[in-house]
PADRENSE-373153 format. One record per residue (C-alpha): x, y, z; residue in three letters; residue number from 1. Coordinates in Angstrom, 3 decimals, always signed. Example, Ala and Ser with C-alpha at 12.3 -4.5 7.8 and 13.67 -1.06 7.14 Angstrom:
<atoms>
ATOM; +12.300; -4.500; +7.800; ALA; 1
ATOM; +13.670; -1.060; +7.140; SER; 2
</atoms>
This chain:
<atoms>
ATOM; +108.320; -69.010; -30.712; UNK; 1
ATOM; +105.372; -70.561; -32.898; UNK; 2
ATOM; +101.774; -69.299; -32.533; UNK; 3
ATOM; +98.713; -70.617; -33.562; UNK; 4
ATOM; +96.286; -69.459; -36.328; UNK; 5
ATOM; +94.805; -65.511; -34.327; UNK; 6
ATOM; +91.137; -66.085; -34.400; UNK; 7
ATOM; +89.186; -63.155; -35.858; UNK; 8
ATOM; +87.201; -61.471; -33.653; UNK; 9
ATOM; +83.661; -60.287; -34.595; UNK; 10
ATOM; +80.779; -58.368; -32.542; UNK; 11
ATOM; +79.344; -61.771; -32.209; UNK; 12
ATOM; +81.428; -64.730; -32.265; UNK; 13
ATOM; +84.720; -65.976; -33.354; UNK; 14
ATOM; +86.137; -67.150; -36.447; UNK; 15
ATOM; +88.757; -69.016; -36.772; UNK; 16
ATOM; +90.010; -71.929; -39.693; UNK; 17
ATOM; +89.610; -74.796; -37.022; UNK; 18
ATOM; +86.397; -73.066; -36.453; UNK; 19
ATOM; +85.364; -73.383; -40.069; UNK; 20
ATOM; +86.339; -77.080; -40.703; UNK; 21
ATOM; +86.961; -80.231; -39.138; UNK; 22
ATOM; +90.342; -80.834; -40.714; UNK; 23
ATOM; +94.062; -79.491; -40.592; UNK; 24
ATOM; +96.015; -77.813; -43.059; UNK; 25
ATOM; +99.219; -79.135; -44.250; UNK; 26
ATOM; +101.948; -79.039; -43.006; UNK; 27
ATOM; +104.854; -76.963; -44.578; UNK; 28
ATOM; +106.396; -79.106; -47.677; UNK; 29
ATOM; +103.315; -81.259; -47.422; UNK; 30
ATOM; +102.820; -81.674; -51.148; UNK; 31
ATOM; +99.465; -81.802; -53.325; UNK; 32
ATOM; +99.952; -83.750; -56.429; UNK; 33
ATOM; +97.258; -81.014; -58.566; UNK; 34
ATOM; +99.532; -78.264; -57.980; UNK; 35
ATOM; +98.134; -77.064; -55.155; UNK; 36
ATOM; +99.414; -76.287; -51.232; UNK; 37
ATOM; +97.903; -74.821; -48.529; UNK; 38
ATOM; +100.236; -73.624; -45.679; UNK; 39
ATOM; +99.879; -72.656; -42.063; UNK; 40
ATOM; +101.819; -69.990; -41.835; UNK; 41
ATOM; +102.112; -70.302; -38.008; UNK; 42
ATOM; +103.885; -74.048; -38.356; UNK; 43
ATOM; +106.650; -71.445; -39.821; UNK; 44
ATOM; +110.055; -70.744; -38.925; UNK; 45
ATOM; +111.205; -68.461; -35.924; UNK; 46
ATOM; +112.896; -65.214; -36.378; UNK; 47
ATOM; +113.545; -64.908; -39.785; UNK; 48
ATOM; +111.333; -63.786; -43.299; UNK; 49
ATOM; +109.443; -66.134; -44.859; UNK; 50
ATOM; +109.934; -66.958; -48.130; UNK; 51
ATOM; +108.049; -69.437; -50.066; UNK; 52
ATOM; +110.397; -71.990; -51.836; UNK; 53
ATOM; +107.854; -74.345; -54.335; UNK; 54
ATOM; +110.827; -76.259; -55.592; UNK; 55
ATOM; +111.995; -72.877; -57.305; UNK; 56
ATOM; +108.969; -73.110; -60.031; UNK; 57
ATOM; +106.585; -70.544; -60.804; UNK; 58
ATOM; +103.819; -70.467; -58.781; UNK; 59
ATOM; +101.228; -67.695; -57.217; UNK; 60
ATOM; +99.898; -67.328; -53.555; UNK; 61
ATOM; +96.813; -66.233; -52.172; UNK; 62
ATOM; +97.781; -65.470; -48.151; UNK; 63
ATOM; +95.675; -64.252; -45.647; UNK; 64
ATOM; +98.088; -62.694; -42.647; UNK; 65
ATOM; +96.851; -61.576; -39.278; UNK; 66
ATOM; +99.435; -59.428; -37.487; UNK; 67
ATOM; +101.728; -56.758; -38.157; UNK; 68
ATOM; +104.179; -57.776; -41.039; UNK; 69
ATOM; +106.868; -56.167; -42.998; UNK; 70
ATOM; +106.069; -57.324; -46.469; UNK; 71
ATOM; +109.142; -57.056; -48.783; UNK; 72
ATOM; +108.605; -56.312; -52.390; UNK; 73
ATOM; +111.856; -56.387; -54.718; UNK; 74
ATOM; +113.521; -53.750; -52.940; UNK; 75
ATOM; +110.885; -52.168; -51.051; UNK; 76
ATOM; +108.842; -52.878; -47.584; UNK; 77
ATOM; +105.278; -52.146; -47.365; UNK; 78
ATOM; +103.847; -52.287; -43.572; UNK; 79
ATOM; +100.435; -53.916; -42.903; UNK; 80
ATOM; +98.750; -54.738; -39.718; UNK; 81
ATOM; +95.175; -56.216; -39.090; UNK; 82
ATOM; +94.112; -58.846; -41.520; UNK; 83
ATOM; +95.206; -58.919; -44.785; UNK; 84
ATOM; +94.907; -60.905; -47.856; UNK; 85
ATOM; +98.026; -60.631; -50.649; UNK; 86
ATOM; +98.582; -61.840; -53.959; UNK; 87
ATOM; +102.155; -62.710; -55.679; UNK; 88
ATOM; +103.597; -64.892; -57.794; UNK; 89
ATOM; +107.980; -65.634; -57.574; UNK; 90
ATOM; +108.484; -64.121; -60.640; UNK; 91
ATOM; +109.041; -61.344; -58.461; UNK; 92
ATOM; +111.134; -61.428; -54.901; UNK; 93
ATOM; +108.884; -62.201; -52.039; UNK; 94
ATOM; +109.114; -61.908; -48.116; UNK; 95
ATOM; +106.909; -62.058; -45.016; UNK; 96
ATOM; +108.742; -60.641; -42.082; UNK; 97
ATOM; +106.969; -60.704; -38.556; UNK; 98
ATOM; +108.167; -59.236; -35.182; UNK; 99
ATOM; +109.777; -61.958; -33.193; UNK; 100
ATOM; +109.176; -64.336; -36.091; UNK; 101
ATOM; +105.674; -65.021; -34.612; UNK; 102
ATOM; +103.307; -65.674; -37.979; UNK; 103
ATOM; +99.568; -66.481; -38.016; UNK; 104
ATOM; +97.916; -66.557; -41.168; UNK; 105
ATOM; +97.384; -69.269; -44.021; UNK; 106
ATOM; +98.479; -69.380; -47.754; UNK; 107
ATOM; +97.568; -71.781; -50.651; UNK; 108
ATOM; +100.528; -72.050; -53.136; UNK; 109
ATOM; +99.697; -73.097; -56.365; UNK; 110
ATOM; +101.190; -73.452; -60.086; UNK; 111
ATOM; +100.733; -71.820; -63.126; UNK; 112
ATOM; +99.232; -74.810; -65.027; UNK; 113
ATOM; +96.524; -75.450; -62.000; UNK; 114
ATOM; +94.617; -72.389; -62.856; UNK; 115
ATOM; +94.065; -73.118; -67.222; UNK; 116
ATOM; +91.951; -71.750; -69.958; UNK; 117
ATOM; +91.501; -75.596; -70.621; UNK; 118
ATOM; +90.626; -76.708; -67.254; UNK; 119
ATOM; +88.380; -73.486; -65.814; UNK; 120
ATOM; +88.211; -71.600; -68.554; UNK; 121
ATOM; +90.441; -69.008; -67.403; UNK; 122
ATOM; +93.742; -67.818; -67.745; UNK; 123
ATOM; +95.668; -66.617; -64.725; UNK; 124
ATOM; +97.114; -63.427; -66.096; UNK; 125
ATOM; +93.466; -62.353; -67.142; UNK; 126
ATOM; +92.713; -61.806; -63.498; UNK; 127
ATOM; +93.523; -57.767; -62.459; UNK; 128
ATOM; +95.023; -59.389; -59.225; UNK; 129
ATOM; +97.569; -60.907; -61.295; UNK; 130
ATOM; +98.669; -58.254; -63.996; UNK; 131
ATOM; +102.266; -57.809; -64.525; UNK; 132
ATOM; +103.506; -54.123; -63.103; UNK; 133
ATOM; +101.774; -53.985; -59.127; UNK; 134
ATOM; +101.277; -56.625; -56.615; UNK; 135
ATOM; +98.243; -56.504; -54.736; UNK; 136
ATOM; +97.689; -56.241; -51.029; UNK; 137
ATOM; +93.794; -55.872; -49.463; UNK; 138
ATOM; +92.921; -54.487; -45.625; UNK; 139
ATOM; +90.486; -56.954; -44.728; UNK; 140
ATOM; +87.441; -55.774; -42.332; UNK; 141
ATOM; +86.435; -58.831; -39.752; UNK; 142
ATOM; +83.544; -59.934; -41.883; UNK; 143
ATOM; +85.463; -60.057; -44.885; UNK; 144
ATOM; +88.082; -61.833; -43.085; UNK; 145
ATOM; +85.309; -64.325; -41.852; UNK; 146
ATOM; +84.040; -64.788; -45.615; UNK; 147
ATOM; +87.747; -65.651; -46.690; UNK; 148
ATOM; +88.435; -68.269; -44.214; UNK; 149
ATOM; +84.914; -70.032; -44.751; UNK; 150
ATOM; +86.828; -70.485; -48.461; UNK; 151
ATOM; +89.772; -71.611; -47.254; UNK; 152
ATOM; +88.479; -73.920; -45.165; UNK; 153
ATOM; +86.417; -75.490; -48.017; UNK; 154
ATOM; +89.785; -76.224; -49.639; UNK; 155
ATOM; +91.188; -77.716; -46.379; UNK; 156
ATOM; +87.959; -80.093; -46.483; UNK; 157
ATOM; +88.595; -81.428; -49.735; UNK; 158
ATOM; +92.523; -81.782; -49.495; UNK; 159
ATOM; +91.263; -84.899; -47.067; UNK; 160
ATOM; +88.316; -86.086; -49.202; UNK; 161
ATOM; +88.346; -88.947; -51.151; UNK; 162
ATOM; +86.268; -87.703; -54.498; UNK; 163
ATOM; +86.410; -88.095; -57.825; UNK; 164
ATOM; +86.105; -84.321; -58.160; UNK; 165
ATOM; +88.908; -83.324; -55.166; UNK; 166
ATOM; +91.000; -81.522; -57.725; UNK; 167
ATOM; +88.223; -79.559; -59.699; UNK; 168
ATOM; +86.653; -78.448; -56.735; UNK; 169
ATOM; +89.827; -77.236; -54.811; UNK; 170
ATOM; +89.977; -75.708; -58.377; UNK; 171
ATOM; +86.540; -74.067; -57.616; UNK; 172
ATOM; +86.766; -72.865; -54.397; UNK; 173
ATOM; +90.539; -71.219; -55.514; UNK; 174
ATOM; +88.836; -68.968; -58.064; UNK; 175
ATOM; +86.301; -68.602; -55.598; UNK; 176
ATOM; +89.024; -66.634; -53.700; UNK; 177
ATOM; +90.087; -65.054; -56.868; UNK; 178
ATOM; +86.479; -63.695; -57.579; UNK; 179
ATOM; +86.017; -62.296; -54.307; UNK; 180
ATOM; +89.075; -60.737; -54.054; UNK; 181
ATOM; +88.569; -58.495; -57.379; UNK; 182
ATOM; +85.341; -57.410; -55.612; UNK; 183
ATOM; +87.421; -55.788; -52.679; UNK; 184
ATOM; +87.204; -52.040; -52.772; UNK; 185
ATOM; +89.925; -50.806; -54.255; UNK; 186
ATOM; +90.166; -47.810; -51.983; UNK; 187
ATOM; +91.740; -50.339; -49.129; UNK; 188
ATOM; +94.539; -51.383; -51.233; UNK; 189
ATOM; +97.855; -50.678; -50.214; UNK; 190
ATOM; +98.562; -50.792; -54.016; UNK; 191
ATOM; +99.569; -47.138; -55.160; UNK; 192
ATOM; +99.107; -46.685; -59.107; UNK; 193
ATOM; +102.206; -46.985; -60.781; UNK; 194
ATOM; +103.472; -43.537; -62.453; UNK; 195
ATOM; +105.442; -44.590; -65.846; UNK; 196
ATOM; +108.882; -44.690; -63.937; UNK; 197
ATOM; +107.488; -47.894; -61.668; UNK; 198
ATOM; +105.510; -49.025; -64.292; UNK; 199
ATOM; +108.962; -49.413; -67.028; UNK; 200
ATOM; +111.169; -50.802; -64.493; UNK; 201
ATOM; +108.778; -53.022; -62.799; UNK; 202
ATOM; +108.085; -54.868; -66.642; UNK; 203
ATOM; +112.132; -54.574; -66.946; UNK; 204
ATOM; +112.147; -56.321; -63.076; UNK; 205
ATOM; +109.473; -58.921; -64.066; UNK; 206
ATOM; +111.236; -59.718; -67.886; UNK; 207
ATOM; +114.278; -60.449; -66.088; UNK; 208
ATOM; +112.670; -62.645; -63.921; UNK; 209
ATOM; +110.448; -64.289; -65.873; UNK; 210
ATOM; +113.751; -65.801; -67.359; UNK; 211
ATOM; +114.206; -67.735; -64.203; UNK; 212
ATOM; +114.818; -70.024; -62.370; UNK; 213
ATOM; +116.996; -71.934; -64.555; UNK; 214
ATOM; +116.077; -76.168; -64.127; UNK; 215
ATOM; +117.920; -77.467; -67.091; UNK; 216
ATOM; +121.613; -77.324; -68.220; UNK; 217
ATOM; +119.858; -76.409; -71.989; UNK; 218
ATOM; +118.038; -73.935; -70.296; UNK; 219
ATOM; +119.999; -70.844; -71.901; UNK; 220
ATOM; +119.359; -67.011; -70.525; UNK; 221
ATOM; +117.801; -65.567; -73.604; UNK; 222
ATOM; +118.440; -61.565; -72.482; UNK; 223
ATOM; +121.056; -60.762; -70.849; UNK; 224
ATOM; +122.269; -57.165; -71.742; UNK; 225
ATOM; +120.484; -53.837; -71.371; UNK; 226
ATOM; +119.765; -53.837; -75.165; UNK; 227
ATOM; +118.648; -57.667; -74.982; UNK; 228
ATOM; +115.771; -55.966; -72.555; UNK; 229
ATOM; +115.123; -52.303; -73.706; UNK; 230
ATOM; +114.406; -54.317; -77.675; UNK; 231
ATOM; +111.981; -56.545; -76.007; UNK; 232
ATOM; +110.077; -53.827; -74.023; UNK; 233
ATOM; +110.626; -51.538; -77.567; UNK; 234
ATOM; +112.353; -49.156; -75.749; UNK; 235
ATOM; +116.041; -47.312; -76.134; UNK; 236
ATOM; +118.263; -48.528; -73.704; UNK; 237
ATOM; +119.202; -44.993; -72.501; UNK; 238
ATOM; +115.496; -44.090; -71.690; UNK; 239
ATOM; +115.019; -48.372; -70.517; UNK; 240
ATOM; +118.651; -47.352; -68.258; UNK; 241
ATOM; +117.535; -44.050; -66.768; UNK; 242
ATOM; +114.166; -44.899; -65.938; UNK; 243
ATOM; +115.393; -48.298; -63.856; UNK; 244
ATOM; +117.939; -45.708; -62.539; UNK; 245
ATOM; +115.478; -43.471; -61.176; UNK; 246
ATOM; +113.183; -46.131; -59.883; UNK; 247
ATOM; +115.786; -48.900; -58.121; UNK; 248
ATOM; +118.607; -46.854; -57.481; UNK; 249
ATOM; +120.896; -49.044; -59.596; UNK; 250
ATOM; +121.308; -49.108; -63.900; UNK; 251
ATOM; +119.779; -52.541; -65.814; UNK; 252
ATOM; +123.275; -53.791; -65.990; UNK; 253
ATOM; +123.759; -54.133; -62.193; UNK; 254
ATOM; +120.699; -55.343; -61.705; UNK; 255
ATOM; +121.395; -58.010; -64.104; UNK; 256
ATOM; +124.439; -58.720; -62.857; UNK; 257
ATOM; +123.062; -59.310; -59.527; UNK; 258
ATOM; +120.600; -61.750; -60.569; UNK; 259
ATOM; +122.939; -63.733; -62.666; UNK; 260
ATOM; +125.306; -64.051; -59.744; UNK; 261
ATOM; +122.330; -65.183; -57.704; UNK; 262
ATOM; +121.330; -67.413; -60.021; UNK; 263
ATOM; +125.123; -69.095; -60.361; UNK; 264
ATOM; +125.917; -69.416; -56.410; UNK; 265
ATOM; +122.277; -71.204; -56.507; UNK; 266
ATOM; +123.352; -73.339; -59.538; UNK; 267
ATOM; +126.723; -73.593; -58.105; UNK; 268
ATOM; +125.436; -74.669; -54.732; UNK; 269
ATOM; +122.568; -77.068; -55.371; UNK; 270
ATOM; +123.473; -78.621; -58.646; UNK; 271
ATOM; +126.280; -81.007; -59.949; UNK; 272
ATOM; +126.516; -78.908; -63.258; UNK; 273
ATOM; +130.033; -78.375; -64.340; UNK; 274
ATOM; +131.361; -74.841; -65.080; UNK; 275
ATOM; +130.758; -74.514; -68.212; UNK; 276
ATOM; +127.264; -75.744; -68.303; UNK; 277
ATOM; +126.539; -72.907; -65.585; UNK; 278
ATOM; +128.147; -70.828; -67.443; UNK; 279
ATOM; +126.451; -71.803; -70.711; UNK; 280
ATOM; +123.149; -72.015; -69.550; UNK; 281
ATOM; +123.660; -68.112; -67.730; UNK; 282
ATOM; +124.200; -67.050; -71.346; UNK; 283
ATOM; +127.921; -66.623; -71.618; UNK; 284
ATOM; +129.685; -68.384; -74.726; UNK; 285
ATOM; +132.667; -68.517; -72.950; UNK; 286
ATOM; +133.546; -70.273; -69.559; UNK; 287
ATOM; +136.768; -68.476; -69.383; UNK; 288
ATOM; +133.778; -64.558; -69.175; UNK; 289
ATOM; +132.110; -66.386; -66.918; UNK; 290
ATOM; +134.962; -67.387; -64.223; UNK; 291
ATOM; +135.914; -63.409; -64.766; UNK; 292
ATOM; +132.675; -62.387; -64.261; UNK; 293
ATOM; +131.974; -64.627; -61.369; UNK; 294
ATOM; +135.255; -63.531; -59.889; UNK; 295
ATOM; +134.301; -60.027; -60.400; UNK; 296
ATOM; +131.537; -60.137; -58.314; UNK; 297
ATOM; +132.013; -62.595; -55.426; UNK; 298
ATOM; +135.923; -62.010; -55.304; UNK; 299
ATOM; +136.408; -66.341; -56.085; UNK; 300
ATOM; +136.446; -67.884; -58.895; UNK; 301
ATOM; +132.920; -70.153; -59.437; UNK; 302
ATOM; +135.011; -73.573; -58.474; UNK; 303
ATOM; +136.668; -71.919; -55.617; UNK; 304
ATOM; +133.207; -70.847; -54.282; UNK; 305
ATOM; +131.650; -74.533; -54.647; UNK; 306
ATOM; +134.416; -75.535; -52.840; UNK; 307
ATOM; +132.927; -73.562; -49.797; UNK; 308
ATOM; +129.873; -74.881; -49.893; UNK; 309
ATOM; +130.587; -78.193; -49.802; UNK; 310
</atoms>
């Protein structure tokens, strides 16, 4: 079951994105050449979470949900209801889960390089929304819900304009977002303030991931053991290990592990890498620690297991 964009409801009329502007957002995998999508997150599939996939490159969201959702954060679930407007990026684990896979809201996707110190004058990772360690999620009253889509809706307008200036003012109207979000109260955040446990394994959570996803058989996995991290945070690994322990239930080298299998049955799956460039590239020196390793975990050896997905 698909539904359409909820309208927002106000003491005196309705707002809505068709409301707002004359034009239609695009589709899902409709693709802006800037670096910049904008998705209707009610075009979006049935019954499962939604995940966005941006060609498996770094990007950050701004989304605006209506509903009740299960949001899933690495390896927690936050509830929201009412309108809300989030802010991630894929360097950490993402979902949207709704009841009955029914979503309404709208998202604009956008990489890293479309938001520049060269071409705004800012720098993504200036912006509190964006800080390493929390991820940010705003209760939205009906009026500020209102105010957001009147933005988006700007940016829907110029994704079928034909300027000059398209790209700088999509540009414009995303920081516009930006701006107004970091004037939300923080008091109706669903972001909790990290204590030092969170805040040690969520920069261990976001180093590891920062080191993916892996597009390039030279790409090579620069940390991949518990000391490899706990030098590059300047921490011991015991107090790096015990912390993550506390925090995600599991010690840096499982998690590790788990991401580096993820990362080969991905490899495995949608490239035509041999073995040992997989293996190379996931930082082992050895094919023959890698096919152990591999076997370790999923129980086949890596060639047997891209045999099963063929």
């Amino acid at each position: 079951m698909k539904a359409p964009l909820n309208p927002v409801q106000t003491d005196t009329n309705t707002a809505s994105l068709s409301e707002n502007s004359g034009t239609k957002p695009l589709a899902p995998g409709e693709k802006d050449t800037a670096g910049l999508d904008v998705l209707d997150l009610s075009r979006q599939g049935d019954n499962s979470p939604l995940s966005f996939d941006y060609n498996r490159k770094t990007f950050y969201t701004v989304t605006l949900l209506q509903g009740k959702y299960t949001l899933e954060f690495e390896e927690r679930n936050i509830e929201v209801s009412g309108n809300s407007l989030i802010f991630t990026s894929t360097k950490i684990p993402f979902g949207i889960h709704a009841p009955e896979g029914v979503y309404a809201g709208i998202s604009c996707l956008f990489k890293e390089d479309f938001i520049t110190k060269s071409n705004s004058g800012y720098r993504l990772l200036e912006f509190p929304i964006y800080k390493p360690g929390r991820q940010h999620i705003y209760a939205l009253t009906d009026e500020q819900t209102k105010h957001f889509i009147g933005i988006y809706a700007k940016i829907f307008d110029e994704k079928h304009a034909n300027s000059d200036f398209k790209d700088n003012l999509q540009r414009t109207y995303l920081l516009e977002l930006i701006f107004n979000a970091q004037k939300l109260d923080p008091a109706s955040s669903y972001v909790k303030t990290n204590n030092t446990t969170e805040e040690i394994a969520c920069s261990f959570i976001r180093l590891l991931e920062s080191q993916f996803p892996i597009e390039s058989a030279q790409d090579i996995l620069r940390l991949t053991t518990a000391k490899d991290f706990a030098d590059d945070l300047a921490l011991h690994p015991n107090y790096l290990n015990r912390q993550v322990k506390l925090s995600k239930g599991r010690t840096v080298t499982e998690i590790i592990a788990a991401r580096i299998i993820q990362e080969a049955k991905i490899l495995l799956k949608v490239t035509n890498w041999n073995v040992v460039e997989i293996a190379t590239s996931l930082g082992f020196e050895q094919p023959s620690h890698f096919n152990l390793f591999f076997k370790k975990h999923v129980s086949v050896s890596p060639t047997d297991y891209r045999k099963t997905i063929k």
